[in-house]
C-alpha positions in Angstrom: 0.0 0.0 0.0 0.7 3.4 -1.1 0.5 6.0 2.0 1.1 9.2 1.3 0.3 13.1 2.5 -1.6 15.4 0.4 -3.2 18.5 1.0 -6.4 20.2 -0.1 -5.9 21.3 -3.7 -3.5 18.6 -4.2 -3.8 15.3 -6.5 -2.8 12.0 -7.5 -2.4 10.7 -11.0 -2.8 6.9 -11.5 -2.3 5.0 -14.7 -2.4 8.7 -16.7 -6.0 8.9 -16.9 -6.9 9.0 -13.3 -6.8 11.7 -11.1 -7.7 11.9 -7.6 -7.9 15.9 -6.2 -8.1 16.1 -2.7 -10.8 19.0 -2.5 -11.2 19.3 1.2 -10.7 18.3 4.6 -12.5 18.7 7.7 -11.4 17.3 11.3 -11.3 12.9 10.0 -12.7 13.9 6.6 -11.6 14.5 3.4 -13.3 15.3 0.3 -12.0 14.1 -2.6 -12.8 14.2 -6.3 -12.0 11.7 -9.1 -11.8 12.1 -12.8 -11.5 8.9 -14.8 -12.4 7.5 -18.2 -16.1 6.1 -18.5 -15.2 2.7 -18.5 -13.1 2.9 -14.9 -15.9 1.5 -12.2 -15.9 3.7 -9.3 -17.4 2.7 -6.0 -17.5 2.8 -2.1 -16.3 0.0 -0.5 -19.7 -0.8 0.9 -21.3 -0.3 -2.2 -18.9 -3.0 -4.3 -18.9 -5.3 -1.5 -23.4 -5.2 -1.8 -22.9 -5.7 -5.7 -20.3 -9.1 -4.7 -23.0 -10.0 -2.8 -25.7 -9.5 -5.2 -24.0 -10.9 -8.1 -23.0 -14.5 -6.0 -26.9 -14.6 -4.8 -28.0 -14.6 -8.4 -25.6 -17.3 -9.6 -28.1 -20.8 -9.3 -26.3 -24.2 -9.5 -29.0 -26.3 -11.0 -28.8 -30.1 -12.1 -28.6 -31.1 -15.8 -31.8 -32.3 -15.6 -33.2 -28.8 -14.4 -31.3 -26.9 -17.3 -32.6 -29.1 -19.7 -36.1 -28.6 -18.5 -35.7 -24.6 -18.5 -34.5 -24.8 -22.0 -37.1 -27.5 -22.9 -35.1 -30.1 -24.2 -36.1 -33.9 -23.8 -32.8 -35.3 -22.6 -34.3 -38.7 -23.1 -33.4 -38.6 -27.4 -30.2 -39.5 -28.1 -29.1 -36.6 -30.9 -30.1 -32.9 -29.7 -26.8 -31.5 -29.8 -27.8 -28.9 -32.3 -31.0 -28.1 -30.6 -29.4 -27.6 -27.4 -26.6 -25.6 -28.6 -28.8 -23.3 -29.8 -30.7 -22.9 -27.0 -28.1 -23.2 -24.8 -26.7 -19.2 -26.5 -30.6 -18.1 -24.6 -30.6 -19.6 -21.9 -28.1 -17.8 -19.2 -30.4 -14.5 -18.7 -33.0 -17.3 -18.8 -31.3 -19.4 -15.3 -29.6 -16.4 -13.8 -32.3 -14.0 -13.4 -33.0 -13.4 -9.7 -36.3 -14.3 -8.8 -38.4 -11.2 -7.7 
């Protein structure tokens, strides 16, 4: 880890396209601003530890016999490759869909 002391006004550059400006500080707190591309998540550690959370509640291990169903595929023929490949490219928002 990286400590270092900055005061208001100052900044940090990271990577060259992100820069953290500390914009003020008051008693334990400090504002701070960041500027970063679009694409560079940004979060509070609460908040990206509730999205973990959410996103490992919504994975559902199911049985092969349960995917088939949910794709309706009659497991019991011997050649439906081809059908279930092609349902298999629908099916994940299909099985990972929290139920509300």
């Amino acid at each position: 880890m990286l400590v270092l002391t900055r005061k208001k006004g100052q900044k940090l550059i990271i990577n060259d396209n992100i820069e953290v400006t500390i914009l003020e500080t008051r008693g334990d707190n400090v504002k701070i601003g960041i500027s970063a591309p679009r694409n560079v998540s940004i979060f509070r550690e609460e908040i990206y530890e509730e999205i973990k959370k959410a996103n490992k509640e919504s994975i559902k291990e199911i049985s092969l016999p349960e995917f088939n169903n949910a794709i309706n595929i009659d497991d019991s023929r011997k050649d439906f490759t081809s059908e279930y490949l092609n349902k298999l490219k629908s099916v994940s928002t299909k099985i990972n869909k929290p139920d509300k």
